[in-house]
PDB file of N, H, CA, C and O in Angstrom:
ATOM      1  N   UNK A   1       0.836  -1.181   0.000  1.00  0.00           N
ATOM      2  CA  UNK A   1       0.000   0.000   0.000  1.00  0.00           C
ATOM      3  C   UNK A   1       0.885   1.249   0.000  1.00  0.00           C
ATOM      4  O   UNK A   1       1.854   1.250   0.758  1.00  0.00           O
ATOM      5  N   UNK A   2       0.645   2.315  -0.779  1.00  0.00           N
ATOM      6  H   UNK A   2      -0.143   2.314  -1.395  1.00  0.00           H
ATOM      7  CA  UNK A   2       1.733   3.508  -1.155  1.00  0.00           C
ATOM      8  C   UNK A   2       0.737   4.616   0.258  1.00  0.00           C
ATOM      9  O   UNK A   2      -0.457   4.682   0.547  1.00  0.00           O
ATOM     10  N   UNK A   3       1.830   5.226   0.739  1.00  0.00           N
ATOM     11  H   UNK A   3       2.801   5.173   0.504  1.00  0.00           H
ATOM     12  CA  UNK A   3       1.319   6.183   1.742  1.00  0.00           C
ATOM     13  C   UNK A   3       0.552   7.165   0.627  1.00  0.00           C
ATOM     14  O   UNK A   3       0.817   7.321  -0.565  1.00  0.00           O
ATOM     15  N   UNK A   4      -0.379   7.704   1.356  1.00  0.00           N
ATOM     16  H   UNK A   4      -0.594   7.578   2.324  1.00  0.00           H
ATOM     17  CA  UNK A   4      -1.036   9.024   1.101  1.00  0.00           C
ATOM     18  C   UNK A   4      -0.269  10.440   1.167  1.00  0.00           C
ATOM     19  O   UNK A   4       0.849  10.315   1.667  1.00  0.00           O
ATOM     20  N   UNK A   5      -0.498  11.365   0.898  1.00  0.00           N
ATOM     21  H   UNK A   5      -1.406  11.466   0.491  1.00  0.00           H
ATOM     22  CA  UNK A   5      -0.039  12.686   1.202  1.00  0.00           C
ATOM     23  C   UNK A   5      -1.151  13.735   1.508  1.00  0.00           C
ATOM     24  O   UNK A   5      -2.274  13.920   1.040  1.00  0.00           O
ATOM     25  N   UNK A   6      -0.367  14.390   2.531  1.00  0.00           N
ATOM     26  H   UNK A   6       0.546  14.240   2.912  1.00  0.00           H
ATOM     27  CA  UNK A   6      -1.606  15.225   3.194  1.00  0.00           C
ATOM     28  C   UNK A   6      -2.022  16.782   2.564  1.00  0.00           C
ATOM     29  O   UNK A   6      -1.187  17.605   2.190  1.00  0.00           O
ATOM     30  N   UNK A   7      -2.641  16.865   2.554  1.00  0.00           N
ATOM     31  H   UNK A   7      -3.319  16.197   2.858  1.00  0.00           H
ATOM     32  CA  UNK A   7      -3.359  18.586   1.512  1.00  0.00           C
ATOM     33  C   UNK A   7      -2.482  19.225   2.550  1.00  0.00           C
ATOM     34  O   UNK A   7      -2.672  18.910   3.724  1.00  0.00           O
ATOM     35  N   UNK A   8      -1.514  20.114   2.237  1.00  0.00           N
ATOM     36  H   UNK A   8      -1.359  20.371   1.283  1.00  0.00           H
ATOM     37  CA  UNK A   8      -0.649  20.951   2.862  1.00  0.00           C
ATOM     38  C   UNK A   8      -1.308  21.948   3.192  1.00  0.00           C
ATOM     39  O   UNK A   8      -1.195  22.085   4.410  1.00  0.00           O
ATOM     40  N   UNK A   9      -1.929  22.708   2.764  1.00  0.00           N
ATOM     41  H   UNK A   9      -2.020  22.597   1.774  1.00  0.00           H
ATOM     42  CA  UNK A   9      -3.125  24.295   2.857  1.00  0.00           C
ATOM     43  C   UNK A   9      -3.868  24.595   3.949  1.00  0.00           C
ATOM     44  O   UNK A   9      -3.997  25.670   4.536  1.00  0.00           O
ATOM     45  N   UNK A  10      -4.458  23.267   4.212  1.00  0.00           N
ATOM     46  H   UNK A  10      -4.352  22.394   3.736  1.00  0.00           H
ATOM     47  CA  UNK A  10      -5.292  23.476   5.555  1.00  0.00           C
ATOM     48  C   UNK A  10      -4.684  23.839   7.061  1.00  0.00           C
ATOM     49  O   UNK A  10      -4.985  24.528   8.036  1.00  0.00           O
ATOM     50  N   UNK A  11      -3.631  22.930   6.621  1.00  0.00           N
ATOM     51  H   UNK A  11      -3.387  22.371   5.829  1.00  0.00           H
ATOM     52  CA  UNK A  11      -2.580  23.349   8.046  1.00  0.00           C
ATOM     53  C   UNK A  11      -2.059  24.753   8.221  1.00  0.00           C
ATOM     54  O   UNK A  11      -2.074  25.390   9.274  1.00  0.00           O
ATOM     55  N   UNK A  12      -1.610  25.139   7.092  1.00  0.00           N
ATOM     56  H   UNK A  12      -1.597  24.622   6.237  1.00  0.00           H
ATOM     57  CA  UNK A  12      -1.503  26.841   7.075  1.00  0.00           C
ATOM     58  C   UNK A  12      -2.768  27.964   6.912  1.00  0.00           C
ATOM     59  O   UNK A  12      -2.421  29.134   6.747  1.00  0.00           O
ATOM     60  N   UNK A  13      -3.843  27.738   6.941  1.00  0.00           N
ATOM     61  H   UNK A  13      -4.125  26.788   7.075  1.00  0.00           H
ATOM     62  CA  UNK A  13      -4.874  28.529   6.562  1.00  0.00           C
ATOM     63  C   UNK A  13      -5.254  29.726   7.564  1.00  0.00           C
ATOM     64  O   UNK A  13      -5.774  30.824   7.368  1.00  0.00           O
ATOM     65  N   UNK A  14      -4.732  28.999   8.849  1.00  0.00           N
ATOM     66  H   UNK A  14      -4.309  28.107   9.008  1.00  0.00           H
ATOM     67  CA  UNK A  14      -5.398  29.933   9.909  1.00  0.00           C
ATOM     68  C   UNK A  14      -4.068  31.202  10.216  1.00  0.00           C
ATOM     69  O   UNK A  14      -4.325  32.291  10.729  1.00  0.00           O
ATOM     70  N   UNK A  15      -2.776  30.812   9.818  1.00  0.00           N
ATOM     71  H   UNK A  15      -2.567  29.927   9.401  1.00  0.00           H
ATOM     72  CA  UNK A  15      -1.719  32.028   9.979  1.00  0.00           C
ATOM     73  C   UNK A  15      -2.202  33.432   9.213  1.00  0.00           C
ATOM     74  O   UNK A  15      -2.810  33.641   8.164  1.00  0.00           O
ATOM     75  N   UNK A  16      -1.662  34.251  10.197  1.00  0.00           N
ATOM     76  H   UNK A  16      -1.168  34.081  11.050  1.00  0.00           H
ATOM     77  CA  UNK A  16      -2.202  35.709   9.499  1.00  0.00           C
ATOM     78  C   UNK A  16      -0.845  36.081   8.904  1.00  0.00           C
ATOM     79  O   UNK A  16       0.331  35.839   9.176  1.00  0.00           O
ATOM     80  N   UNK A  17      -1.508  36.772   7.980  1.00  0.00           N
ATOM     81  H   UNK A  17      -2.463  36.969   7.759  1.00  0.00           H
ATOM     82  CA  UNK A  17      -0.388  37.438   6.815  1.00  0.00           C
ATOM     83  C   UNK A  17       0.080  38.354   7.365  1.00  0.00           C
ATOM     84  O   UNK A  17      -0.820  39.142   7.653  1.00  0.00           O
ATOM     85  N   UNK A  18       1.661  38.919   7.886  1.00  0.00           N
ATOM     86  H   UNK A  18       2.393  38.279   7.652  1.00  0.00           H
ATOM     87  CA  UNK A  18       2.032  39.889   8.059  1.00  0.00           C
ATOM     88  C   UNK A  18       2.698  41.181   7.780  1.00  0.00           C
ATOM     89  O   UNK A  18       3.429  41.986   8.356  1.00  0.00           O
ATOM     90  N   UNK A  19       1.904  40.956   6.220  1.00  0.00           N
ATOM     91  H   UNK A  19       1.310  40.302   5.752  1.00  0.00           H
ATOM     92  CA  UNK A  19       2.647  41.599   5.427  1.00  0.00           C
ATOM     93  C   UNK A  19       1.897  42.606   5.509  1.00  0.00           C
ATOM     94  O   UNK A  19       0.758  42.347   5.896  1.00  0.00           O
ATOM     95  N   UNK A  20       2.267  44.361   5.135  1.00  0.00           N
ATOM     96  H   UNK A  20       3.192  44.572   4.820  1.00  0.00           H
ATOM     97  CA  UNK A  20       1.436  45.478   5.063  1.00  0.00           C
ATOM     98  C   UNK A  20       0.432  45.056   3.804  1.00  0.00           C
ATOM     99  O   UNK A  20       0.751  44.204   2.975  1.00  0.00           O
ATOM    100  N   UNK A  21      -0.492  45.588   3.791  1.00  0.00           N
ATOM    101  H   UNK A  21      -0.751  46.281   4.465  1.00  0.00           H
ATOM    102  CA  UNK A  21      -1.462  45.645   3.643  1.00  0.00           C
ATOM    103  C   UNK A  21      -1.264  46.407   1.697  1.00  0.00           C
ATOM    104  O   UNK A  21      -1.549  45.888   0.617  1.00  0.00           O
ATOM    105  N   UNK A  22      -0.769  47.544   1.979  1.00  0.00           N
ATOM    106  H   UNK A  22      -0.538  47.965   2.856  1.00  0.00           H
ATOM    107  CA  UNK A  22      -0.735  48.511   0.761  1.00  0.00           C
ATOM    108  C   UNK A  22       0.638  47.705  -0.380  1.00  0.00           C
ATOM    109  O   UNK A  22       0.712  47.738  -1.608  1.00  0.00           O
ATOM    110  N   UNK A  23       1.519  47.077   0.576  1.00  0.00           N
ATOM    111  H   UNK A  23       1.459  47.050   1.574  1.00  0.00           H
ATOM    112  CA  UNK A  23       2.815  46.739   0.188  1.00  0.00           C
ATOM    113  C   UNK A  23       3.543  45.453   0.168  1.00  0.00           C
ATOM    114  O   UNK A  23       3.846  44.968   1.259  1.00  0.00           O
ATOM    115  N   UNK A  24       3.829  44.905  -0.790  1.00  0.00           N
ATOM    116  H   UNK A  24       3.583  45.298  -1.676  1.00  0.00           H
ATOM    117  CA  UNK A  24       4.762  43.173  -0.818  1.00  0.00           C
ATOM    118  C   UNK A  24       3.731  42.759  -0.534  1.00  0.00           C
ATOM    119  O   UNK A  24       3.641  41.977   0.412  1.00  0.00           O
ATOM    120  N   UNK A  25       2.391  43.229  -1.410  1.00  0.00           N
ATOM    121  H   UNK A  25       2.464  43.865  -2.179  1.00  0.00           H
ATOM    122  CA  UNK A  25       1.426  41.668  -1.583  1.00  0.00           C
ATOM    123  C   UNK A  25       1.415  41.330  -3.203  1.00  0.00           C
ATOM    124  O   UNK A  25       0.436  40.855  -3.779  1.00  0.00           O
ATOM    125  N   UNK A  26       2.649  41.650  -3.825  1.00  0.00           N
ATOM    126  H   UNK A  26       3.444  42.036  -3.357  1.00  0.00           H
ATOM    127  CA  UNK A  26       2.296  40.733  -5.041  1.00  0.00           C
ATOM    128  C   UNK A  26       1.964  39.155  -5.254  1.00  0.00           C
ATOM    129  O   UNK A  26       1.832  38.617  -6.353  1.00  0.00           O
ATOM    130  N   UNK A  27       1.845  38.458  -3.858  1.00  0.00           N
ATOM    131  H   UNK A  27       1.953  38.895  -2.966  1.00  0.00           H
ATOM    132  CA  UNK A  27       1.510  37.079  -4.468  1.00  0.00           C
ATOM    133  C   UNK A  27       0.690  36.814  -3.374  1.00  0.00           C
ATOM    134  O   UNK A  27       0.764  37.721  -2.545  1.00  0.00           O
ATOM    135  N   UNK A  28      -0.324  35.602  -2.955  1.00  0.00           N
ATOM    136  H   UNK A  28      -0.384  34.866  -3.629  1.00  0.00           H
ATOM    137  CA  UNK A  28      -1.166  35.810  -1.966  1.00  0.00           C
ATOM    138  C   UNK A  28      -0.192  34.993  -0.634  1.00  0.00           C
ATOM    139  O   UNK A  28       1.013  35.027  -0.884  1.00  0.00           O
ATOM    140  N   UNK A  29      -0.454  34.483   0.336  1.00  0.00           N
ATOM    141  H   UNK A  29      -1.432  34.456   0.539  1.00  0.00           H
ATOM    142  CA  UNK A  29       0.363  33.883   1.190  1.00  0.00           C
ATOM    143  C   UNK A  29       0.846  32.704   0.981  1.00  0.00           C
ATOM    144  O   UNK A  29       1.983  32.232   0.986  1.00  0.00           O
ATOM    145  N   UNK A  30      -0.844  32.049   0.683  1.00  0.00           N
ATOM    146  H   UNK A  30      -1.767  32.433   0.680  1.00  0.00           H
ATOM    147  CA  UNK A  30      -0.799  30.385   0.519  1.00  0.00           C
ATOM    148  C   UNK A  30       0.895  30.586  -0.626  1.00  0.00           C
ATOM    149  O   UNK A  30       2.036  30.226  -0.337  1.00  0.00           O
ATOM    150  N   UNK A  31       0.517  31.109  -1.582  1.00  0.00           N
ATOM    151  H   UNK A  31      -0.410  31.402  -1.817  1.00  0.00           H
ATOM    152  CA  UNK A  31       1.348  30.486  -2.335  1.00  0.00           C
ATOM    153  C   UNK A  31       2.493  30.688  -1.993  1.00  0.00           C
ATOM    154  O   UNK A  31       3.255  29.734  -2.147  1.00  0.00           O
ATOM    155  N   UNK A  32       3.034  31.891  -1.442  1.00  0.00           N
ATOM    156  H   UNK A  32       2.415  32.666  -1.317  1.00  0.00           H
ATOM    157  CA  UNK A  32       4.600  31.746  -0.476  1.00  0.00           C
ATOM    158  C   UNK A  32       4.871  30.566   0.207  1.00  0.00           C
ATOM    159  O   UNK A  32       5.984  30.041   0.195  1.00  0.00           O
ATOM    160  N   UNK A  33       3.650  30.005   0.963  1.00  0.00           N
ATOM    161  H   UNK A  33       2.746  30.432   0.974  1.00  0.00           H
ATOM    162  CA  UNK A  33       3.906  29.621   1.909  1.00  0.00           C
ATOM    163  C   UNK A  33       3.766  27.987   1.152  1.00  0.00           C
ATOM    164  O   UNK A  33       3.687  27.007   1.894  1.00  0.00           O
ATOM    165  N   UNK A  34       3.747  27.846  -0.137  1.00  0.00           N
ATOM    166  H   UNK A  34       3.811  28.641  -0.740  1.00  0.00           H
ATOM    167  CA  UNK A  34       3.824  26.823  -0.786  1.00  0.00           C
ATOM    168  C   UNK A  34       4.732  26.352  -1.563  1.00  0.00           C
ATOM    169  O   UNK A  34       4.999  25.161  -1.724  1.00  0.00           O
ATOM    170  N   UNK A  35       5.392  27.560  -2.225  1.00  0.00           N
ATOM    171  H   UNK A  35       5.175  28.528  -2.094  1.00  0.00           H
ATOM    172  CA  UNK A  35       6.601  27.498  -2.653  1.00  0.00           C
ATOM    173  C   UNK A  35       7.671  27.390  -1.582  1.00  0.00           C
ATOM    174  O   UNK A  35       8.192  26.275  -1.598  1.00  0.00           O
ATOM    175  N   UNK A  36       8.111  28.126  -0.746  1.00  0.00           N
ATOM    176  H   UNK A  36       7.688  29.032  -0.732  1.00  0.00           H
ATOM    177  CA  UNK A  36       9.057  27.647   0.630  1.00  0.00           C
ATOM    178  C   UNK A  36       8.232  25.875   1.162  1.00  0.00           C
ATOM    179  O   UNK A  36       8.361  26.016   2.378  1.00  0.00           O
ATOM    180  N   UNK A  37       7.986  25.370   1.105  1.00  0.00           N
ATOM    181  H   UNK A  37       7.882  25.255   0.117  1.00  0.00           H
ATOM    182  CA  UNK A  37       7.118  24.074   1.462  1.00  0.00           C
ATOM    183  C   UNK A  37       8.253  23.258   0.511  1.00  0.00           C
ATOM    184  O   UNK A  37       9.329  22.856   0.953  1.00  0.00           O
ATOM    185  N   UNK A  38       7.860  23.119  -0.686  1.00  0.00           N
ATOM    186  H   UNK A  38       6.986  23.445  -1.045  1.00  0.00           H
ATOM    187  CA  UNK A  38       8.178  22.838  -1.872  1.00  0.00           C
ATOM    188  C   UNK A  38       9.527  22.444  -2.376  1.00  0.00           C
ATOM    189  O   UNK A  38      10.007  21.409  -2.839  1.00  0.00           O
ATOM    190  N   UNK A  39      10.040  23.854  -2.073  1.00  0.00           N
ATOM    191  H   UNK A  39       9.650  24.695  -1.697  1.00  0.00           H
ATOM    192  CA  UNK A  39      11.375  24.017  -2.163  1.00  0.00           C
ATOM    193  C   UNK A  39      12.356  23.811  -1.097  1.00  0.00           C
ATOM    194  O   UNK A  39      13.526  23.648  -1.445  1.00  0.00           O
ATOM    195  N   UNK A  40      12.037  23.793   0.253  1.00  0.00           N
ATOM    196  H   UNK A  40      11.087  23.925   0.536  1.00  0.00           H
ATOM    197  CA  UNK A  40      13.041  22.693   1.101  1.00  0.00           C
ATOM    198  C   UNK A  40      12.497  21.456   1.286  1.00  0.00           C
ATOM    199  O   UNK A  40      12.978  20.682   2.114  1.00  0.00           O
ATOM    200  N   UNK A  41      11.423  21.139   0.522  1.00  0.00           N
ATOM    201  H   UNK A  41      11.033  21.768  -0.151  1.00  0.00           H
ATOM    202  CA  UNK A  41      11.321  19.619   0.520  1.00  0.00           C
ATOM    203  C   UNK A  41      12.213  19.317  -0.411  1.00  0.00           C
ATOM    204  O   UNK A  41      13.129  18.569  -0.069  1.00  0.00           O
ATOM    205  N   UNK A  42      12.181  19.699  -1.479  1.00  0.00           N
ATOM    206  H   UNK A  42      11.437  20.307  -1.757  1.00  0.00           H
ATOM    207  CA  UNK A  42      13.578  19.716  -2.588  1.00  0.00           C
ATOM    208  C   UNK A  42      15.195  19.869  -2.631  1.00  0.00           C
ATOM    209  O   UNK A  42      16.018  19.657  -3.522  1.00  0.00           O
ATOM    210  N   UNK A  43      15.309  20.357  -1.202  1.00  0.00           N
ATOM    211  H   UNK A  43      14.640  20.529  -0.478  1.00  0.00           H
ATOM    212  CA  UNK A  43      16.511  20.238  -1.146  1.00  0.00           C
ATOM    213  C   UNK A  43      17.499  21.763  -0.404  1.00  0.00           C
ATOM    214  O   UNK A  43      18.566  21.854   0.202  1.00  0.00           O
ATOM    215  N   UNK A  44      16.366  22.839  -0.901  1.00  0.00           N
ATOM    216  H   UNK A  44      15.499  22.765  -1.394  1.00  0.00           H
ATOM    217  CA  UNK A  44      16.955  24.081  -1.008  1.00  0.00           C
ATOM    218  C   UNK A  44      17.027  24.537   0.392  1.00  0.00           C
ATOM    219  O   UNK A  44      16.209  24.272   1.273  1.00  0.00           O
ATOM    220  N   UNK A  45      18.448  25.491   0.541  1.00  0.00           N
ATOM    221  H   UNK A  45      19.113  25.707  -0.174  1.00  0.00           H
ATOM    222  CA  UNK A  45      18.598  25.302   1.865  1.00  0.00           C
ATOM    223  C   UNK A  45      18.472  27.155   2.160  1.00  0.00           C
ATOM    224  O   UNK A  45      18.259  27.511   3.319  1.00  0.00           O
ATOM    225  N   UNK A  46      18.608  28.163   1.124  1.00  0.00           N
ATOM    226  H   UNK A  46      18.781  27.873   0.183  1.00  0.00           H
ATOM    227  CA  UNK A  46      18.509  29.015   1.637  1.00  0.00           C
ATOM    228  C   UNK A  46      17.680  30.383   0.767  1.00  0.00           C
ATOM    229  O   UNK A  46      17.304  29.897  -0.300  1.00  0.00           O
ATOM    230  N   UNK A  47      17.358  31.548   0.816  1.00  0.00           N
ATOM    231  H   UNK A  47      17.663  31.943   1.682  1.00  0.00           H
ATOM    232  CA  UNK A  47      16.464  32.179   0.705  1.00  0.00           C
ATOM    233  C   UNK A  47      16.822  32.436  -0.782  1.00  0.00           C
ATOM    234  O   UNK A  47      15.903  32.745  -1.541  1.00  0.00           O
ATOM    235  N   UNK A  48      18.141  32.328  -1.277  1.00  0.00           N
ATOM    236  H   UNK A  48      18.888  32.077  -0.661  1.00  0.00           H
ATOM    237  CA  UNK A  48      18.455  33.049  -3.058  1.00  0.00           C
ATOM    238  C   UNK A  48      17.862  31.576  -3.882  1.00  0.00           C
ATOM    239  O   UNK A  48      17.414  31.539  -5.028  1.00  0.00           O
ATOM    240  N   UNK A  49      18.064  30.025  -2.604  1.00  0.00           N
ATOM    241  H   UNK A  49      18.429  30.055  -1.673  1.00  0.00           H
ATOM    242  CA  UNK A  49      17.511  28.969  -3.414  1.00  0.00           C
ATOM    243  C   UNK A  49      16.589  29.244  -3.937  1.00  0.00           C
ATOM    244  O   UNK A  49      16.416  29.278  -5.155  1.00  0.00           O
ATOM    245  N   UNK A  50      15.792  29.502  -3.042  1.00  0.00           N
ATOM    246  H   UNK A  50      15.933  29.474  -2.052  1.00  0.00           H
ATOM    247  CA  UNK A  50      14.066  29.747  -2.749  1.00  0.00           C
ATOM    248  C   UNK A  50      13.872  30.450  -3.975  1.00  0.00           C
ATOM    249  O   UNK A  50      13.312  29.965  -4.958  1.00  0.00           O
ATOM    250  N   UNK A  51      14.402  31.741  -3.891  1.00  0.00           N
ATOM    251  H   UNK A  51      14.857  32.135  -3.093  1.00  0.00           H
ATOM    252  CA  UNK A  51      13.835  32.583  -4.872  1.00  0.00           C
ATOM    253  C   UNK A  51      14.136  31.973  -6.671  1.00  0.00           C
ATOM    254  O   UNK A  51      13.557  32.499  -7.621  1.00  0.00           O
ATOM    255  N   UNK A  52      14.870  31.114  -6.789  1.00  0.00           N
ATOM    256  H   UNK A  52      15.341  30.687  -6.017  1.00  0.00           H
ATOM    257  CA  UNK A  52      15.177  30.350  -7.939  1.00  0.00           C
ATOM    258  C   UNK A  52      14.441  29.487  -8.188  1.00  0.00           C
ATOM    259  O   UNK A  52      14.020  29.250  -9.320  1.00  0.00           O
ATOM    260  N   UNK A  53      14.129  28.799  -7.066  1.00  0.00           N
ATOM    261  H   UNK A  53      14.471  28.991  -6.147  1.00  0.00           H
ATOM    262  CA  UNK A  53      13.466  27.720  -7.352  1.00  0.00           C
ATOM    263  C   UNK A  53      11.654  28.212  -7.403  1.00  0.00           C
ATOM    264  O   UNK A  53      10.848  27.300  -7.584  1.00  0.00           O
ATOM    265  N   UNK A  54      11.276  29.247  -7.283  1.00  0.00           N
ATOM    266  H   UNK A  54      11.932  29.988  -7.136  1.00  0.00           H
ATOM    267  CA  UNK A  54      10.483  29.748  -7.585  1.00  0.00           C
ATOM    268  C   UNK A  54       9.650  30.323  -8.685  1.00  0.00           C
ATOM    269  O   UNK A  54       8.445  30.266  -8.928  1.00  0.00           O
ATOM    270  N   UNK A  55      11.140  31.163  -9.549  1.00  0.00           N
ATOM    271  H   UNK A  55      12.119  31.210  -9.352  1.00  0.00           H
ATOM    272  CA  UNK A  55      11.119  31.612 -10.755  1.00  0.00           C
ATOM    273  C   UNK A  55      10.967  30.527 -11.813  1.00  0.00           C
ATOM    274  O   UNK A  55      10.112  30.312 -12.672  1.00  0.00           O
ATOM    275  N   UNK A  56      12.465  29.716 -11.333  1.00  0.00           N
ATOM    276  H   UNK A  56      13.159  29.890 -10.636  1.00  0.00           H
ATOM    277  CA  UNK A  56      11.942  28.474 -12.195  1.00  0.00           C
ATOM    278  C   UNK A  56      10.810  27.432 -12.298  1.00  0.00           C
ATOM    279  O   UNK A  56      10.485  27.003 -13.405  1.00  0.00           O
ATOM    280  N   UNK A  57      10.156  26.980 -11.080  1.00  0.00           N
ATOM    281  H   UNK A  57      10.421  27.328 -10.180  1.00  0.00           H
ATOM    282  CA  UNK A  57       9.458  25.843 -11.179  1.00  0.00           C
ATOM    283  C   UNK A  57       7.863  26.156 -10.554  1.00  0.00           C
ATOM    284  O   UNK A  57       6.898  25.405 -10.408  1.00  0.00           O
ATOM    285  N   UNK A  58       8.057  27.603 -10.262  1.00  0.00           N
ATOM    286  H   UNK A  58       8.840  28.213 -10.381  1.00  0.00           H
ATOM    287  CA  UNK A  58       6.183  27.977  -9.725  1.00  0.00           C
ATOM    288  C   UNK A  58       5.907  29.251 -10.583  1.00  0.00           C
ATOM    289  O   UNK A  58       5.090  29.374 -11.495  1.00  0.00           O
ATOM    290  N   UNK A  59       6.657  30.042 -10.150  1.00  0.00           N
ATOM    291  H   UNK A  59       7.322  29.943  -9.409  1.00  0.00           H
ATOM    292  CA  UNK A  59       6.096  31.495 -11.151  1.00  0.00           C
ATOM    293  C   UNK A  59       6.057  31.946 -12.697  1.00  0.00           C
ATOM    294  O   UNK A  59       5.586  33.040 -13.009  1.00  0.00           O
TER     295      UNK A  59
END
């Protein structure tokens, strides 16, 4: 029997965004908070990863 995988989203749903309001909301949270998920499940260990592995494989 192959394990399941769990809907990642729900577990983050209830964090509040602390981002200003007017400013650095070009993307919504979930998806930050999906891409960083993503991308140190992959391997990436630090924030210039992140932002690569972003450009390349989500945005």
């Amino acid at each position: 029997m192959r394990p399941q995988l769990l809907d990642p989203p729900p577990y983050f749903a209830d964090l509040p965004d602390p981002r200003r309001e007017l400013r650095n909301n070009l993307h919504p949270l979930h998806d930050i908070q999906m891409i960083v998920l993503c991308a140190v499940l992959s391997g990436v260990e630090d924030w210039v990863g992140m932002e690569a592995f972003a450009k390349e494989a989500w945005l």
